[in-house]
Every structure is written in structure tokens, then in C-alpha cells.
C-alpha distance (Angstrom), angle and dihedral (degrees) to the residues before:
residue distance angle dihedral
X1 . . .
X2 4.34 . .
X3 3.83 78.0 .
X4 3.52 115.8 56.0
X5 4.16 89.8 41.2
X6 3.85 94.6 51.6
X7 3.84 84.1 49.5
X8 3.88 93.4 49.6
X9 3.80 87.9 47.7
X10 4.15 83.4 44.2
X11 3.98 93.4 52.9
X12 4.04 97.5 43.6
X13 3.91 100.4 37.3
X14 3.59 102.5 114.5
X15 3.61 93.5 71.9
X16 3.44 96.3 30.9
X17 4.00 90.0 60.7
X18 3.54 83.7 58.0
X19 3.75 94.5 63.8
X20 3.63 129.7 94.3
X21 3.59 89.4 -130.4
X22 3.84 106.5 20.4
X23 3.92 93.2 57.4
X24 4.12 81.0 71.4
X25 3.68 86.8 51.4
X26 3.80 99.2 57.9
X27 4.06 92.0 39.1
X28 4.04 77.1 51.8
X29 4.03 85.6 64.6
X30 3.47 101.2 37.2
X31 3.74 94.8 55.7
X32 3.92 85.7 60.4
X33 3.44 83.3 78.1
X34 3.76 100.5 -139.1
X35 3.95 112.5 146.3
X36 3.41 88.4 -146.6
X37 2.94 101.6 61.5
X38 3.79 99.7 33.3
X39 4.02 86.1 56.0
X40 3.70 87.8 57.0
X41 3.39 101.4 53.9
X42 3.68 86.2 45.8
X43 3.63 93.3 53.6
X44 3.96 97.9 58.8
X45 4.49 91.4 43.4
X46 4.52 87.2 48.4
X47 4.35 100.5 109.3
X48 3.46 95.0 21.6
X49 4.29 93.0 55.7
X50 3.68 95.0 108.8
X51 3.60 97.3 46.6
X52 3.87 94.1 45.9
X53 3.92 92.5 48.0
X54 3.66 90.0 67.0
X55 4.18 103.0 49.7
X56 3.55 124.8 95.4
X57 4.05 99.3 -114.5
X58 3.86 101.1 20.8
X59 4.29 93.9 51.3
X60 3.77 83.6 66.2
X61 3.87 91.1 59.5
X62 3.51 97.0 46.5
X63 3.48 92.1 53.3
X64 4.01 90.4 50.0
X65 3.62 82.2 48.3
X66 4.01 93.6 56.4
X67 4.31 85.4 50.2
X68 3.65 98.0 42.7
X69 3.90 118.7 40.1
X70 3.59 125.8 79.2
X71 3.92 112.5 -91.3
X72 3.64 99.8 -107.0
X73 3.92 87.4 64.6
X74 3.96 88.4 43.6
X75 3.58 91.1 61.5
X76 3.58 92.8 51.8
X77 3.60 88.9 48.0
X78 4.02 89.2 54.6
X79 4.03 94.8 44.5
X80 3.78 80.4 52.4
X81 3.72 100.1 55.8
């Protein structure tokens, strides 16, 4: 099931954002567009944002991040870097 995969990519995205090829994975699920989904993801990168925005793989999630999530979450994002 769509489901249970999006939330297995949801529950282990911080490293996977890290990856070469996993960072396409979780932009993958945030293009879906489901706020669920997209707040999850954003849940397990919050503390680490400043960090992440500056590696190679991960900087390319945050920045999907920024276009993607609802604008509450953005803000948070912004306070954060």
C-alpha cells in the first residue's frame, strides 16, 4: 500500500535526506503534496535545520521543504535558520 511506504519513507527520512540517492526519495514524497506527510518529514529534520541546509544531498530537501509545506511550518523553518 501508497500508505504504509510513504510512512516508512516519513519515519526514516533524516538519514535518508542524507543519502545521495535517498534525498530524491523524500523530495519524491513531498512533491505528493500531502501535509501529512510533508509535516512528518519535517518533524524528524526540526534541530538539525541549520546543519542539514548546508550538506550536499540534505540542502536540496530543505529547500523542497521551504516550497512544499504549509506556511505555518515555513515559518518555523525560517525562525530556525
Amino acid at each position: 500500500d501508497r500508505g504504509l511506504l510513504v510512512g516508512a519513507i516519513c519515519r526514516s527520512s533524516l538519514p535518508l535526506v542524507r543519502d545521495q540517492f535517498g534525498n530524491y526519495v523524500v523530495q519524491y514524497v513531498l512533491n505528493l503534496q500531502d501535509p501529512q506527510a510533508n509535516s512528518e518529514v519535517l518533524r524528524s529534520l526540526l534541530g538539525r535545520l541549520s546543519a542539514l541546509s548546508r550538506e550536499k544531498f540534505s540542502s536540496n530537501v530543505i529547500e523542497r521543504c521551504l516550497q512544499q509545506c504549509a506556511h505555518e511550518e515555513k515559518l518555523l523553518m525560517i525562525r530556525e535558520l
